[in-house]
N, C-alpha and C positions, 0 to 999 in steps of 0.2 A: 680696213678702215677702223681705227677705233673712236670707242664709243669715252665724252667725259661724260663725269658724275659734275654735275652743279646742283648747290642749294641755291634756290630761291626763295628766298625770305618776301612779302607783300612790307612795300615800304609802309611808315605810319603815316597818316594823311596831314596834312599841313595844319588841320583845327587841330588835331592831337597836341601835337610841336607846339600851337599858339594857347592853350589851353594849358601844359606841361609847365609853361614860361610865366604864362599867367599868376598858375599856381603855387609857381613856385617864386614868384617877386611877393607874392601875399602875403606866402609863409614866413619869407624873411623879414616883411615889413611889421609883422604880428610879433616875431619874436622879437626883434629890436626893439617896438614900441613895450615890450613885455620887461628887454634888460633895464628899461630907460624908467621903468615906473618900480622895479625892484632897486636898482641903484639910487631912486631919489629917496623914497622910502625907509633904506637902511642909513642912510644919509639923514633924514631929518629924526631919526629914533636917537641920534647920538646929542651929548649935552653938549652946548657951548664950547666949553671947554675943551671935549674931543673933537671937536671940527678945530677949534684955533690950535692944537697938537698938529692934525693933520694940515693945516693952513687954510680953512676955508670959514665962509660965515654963512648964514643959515640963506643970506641972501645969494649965494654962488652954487645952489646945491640944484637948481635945475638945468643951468646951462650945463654944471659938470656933468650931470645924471645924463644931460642929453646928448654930450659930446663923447658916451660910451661905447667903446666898439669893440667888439672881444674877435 
C-alpha cells in the first residue's frame, strides 16, 4: 500500500476574498481620482496659448483630466 504526500493549504474565508476586492476597488478608485486631479492640475498650470498648441481650452480641461486612464 503506498502512502501520498498532500499539502493541504486552510482555504482563505470568503470575508478575506470580499475584503481583498473591496480593498482593492478603493485602491484603484483613489488612485484614478488621484491621476484625474494631477492631470487637471498640470493642465490648467499651462497658458492659453499652450493648451490652443495642444487644442484645448481652459473650459475642456476637466472632462479631459477626467477621461484619463493610463
Amino acid at each position: 500500500m503506498s502512502v501520498q504526500a498532500t499539502n493541504y493549504t486552510k482555504p482563505a474565508s470568503p470575508a478575506a476574498g470580499t475584503f481583498r476586492t473591496y480593498f482593492g476597488k478603493l485602491t484603484n478608485t483613489l488612485v484614478q481620482k488621484y491621476r484625474t486631479y494631477r492631470t487637471a492640475t498640470e493642465l490648467y498650470a499651462l497658458t492659453d496659448s499652450e493648451l490652443k498648441d495642444i487644442g484645448l481650452t481652459r473650459g475642456e480641461i476637466a472632462r479631459v483630466a477626467s477621461r484619463t486612464h493610463f
